[in-house]
N, C-alpha and C positions, 0 to 999 in steps of 0.2 A: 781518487780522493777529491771531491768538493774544494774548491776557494775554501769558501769559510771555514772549512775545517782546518784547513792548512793555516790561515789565520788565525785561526782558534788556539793554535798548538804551537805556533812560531814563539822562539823564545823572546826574551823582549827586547838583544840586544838588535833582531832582523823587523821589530816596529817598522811598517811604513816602508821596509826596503824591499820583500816580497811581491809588492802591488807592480813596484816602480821595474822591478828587473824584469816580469813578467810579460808586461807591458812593452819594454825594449824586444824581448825574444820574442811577443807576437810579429812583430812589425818585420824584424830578419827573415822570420822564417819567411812571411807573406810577401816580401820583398826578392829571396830567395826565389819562390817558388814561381813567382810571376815571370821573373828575368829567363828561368829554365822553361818555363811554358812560352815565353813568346815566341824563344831560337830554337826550341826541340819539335814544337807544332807548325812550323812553316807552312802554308800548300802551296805549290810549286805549279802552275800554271798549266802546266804540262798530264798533271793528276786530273785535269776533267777533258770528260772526254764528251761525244755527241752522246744523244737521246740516253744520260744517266739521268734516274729522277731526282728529284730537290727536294729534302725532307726542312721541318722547320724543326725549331727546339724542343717541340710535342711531338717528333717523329710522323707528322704528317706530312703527307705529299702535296706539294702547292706548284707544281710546275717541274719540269723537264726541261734538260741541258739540250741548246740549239750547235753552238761552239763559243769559241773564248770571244771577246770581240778586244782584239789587242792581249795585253798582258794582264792589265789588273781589271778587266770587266767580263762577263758573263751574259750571253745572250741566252734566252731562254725561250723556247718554243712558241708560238703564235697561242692566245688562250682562247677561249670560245668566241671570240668577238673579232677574230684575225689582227690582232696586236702582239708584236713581240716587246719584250719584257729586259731592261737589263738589271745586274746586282754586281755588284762589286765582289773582287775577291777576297778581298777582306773580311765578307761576313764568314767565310768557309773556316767551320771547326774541323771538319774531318773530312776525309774521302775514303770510302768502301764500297759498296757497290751501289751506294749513293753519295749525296752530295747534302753534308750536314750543312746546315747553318743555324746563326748564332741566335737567333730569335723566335717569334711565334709567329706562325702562316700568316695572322690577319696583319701584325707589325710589318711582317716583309713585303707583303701586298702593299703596304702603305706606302713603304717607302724604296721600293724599286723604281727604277726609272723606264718612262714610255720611250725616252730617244735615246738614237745612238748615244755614247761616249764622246765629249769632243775634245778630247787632252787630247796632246801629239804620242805619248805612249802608247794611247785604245786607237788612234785613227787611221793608222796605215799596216799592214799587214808586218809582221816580226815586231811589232812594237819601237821600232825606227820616228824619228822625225821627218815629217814631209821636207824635199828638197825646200830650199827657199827662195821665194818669186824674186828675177833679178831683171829691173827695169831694164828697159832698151840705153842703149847712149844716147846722150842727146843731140840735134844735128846742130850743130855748126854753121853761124851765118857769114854767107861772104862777107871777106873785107867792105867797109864802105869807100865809098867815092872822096878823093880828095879835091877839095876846090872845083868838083861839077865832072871831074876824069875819072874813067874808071881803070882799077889796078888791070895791066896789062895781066893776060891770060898766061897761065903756065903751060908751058908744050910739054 
């Protein structure tokens, strides 16, 4: 059944209150639906594997899987120019025996990245934080001299 007809036919004590209730159930449900989509669609870092190809949201192929580089980045094959490519895992809607993602081949060209990853998740293998650099101590100057003598030597 049509809005307007339902408008058309609403008694007159639901005036005005049809639009407003409708309104509220669009937003639940779309609310709903998103919350289940984000935790039910996860991909798991572990779901890409080497040389699967990379399709865009027109189901064309614009590049193939090199490995993960860290946890949330993708390194992607060297392209006719011997450049590798990387893309976040974030764009990944699906895994099957390729590798969805959330856009159009020329937008993902756009905006993939020519360099590594440099967060400490993408830069060390397991997705670990590099050790952290821990200066030397510092040396220690001898006592000075008091009144022109110097501190007798420890044995």
């Amino acid at each position: 059944m049509q809005l307007a007809t339902l408008r058309e036919n609403a008694p007159p004590q639901f005036e005005g209150f049809r639009p407003n209730l409708r309104a509220e159930i669009e937003k639940r449900v779309a609310r709903a639906w998103r919350d289940s989509c984000s935790s039910a669609f996860m991909i798991n870092a572990t779901q890409i594997k080497p040389n699967t190809p990379v399709v865009c949201s027109n189901n064309g192929q614009f590049a193939i899987v090199d490995h993960m580089a860290g946890t949330e980045n993708i390194k992607l094959m060297k392209d006719d120019k011997g450049v590798h490519h990387y893309i976040p895992l974030k764009w990944v809607t699906k895994v099957d025996d390729k590798i969805h993602v959330d856009r159009p081949g020329a937008q993902a060209m756009k905006d993939w990245s020519k360099t590594a990853p440099t967060d400490a998740a993408s830069a060390t293998p397991g997705g670990a934080a590099p050790p952290a650099k821990v200066a030397p101590p510092a040396k220690v100057a001898p006592p000075a001299a008091k009144n022109g003598v110097a501190p007798a030597a420890k044995v």
